[in-house]
N, C-alpha and C positions, 0 to 999 in steps of 0.2 A: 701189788701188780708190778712186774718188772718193769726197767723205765721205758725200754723200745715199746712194750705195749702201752705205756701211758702216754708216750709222745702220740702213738696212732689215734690212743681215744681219742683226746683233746686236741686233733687235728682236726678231726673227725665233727666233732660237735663244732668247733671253730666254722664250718664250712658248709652244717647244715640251714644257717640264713640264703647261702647261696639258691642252693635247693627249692626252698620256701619261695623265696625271690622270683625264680622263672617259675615257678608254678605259678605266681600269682601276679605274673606279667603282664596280661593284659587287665588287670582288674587295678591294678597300681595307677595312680598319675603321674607325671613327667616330674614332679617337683616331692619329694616325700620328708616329711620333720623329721628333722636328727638333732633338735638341741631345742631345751624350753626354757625360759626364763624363771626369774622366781614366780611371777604373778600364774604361771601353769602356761602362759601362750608362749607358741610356735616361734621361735628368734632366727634358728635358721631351718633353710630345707637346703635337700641336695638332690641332684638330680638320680632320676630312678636307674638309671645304669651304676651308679655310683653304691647309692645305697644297698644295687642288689651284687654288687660285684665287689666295687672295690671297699667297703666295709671289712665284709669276711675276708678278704685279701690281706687288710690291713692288719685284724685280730689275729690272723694264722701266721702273719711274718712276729708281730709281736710274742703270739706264746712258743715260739722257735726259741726268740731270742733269751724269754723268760726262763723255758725250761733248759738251757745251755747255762745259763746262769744259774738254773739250782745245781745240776747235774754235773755242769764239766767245764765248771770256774774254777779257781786257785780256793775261793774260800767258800763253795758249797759244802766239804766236808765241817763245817764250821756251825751250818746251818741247819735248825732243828729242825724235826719233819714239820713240824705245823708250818713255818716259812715255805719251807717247800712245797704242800700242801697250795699254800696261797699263792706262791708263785708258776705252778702249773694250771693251776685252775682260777687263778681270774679273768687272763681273756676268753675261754669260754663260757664262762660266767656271764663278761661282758658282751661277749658275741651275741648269744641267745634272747639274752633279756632287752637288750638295747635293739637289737633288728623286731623284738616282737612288737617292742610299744612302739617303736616306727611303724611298720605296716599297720598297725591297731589302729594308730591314729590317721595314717593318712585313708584305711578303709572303713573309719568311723565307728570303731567297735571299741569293746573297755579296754585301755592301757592298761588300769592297773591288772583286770582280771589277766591279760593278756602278758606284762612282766611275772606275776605270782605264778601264774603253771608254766613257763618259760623258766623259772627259779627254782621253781620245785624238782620239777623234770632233768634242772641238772645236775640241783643236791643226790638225786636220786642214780643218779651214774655216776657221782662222785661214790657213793656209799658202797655201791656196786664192784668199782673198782677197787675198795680196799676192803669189802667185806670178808676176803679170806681170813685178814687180819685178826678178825674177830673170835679167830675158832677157840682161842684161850679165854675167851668171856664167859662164864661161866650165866650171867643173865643173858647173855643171846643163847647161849646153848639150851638153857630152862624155855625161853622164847619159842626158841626153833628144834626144840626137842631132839639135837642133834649129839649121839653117843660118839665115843672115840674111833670105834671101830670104822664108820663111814665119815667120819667130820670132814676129812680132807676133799672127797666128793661131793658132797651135798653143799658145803662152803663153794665151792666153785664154780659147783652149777648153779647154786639162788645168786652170786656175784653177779656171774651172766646174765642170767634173767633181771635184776635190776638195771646192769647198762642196757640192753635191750629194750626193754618196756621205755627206762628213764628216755631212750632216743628218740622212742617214738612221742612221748607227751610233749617232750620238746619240739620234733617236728608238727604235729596235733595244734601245740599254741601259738607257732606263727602262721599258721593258716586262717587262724580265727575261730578253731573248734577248742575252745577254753574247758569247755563243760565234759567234753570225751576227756582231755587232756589230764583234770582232776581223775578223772573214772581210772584212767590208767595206771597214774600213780600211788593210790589207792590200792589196785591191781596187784600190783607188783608187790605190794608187802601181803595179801592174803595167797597169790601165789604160790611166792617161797615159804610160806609157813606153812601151808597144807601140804605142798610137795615133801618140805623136809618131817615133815609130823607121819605122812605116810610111810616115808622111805626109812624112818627112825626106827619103825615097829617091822621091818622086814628082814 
């Protein structure tokens, strides 16, 4: 993925807690956990304007500043793509997962199930985003039954389809719909394999 489109995704998912947040405004309480101790209990809360605002405010100035630093430092050309990798993508990593087990918790529903498809959902737009990458895999290609003549198509459109789908599981598990959240994710890899298994044979 080029990087102006990678800064957009990862803006993008940085900011759908926001989202989550006023949808579930008035179901929220004034006070919501953002930090647990080791024994598993509640150390602090923050208030709910904070948590639904200045949270993702905070994650989207940070992955700016992250991704400037993989991108357009003095020693980003230095820096192997898997740093980069991490450095683009862990505060929405951290965005998504951290706002889901807060609302989870402060609406009484499972954290963990509520981090695990909030995590999934955004490995899943990760994969998405660099699935073009893929088109020289020779087991994706067996995979996804994908010939040379269309690879470049079918690569880009099941890409898209994975950050798509991946955006919505992520939006799906900070709601509280965990169980759709799996379905989708899930989703998204029978999708693109049947779509490209069809489009293989045409």
């Amino acid at each position: 993925m080029k990087n102006k489109s990678s800064l957009i995704l990862t803006s993008i998912v940085c900011v759908i807690p926001l989202f989550v947040g006023l949808i579930l405004l008035s179901r929220l309480p004034a006070q919501i956990p953002v930090q647990w101790g080791s024994n598993g209990e509640v150390s602090t809360y923050a208030p709910k304007w904070f948590a639904i605002a200045g949270l993702p405010a905070f994650f989207l100035f940070m992955n700016l500043f992250l991704y400037t630093k993989a991108e357009k430092s003095d020693l980003s050309s230095q820096y192997p793509e898997s740093m980069k990798l991490f450095l683009k993508w862990s505060m929405p990593m951290l965005a998504v997962v951290c706002t889901a087990v807060s609302y989870a918790s402060a609406l009484g529903n499972s954290m963990i199930m509520a981090g695990t498809a909030s995590f999934i959902g955004t490995v899943i737009v990760i994969f998405g985003s660099y699935f073009y990458r893929l088109n020289n895999s020779d087991a994706v290609r067996l995979i996804f039954s994908v010939s040379d003549e269309n690879a470049a198509k079918i690569f880009s459109l099941c890409g898209n389809i994975f950050m798509v789908v991946g955006i919505i599981a992520i939006f799906l598990s900070g709601v509280g719909q965990n169980i759709l959240s799996f379905e989708f994710s899930a989703a998204a890899f029978i999708i693109t394999i049947v779509y490209s298994r069809i489009s293989g044979k045409k």
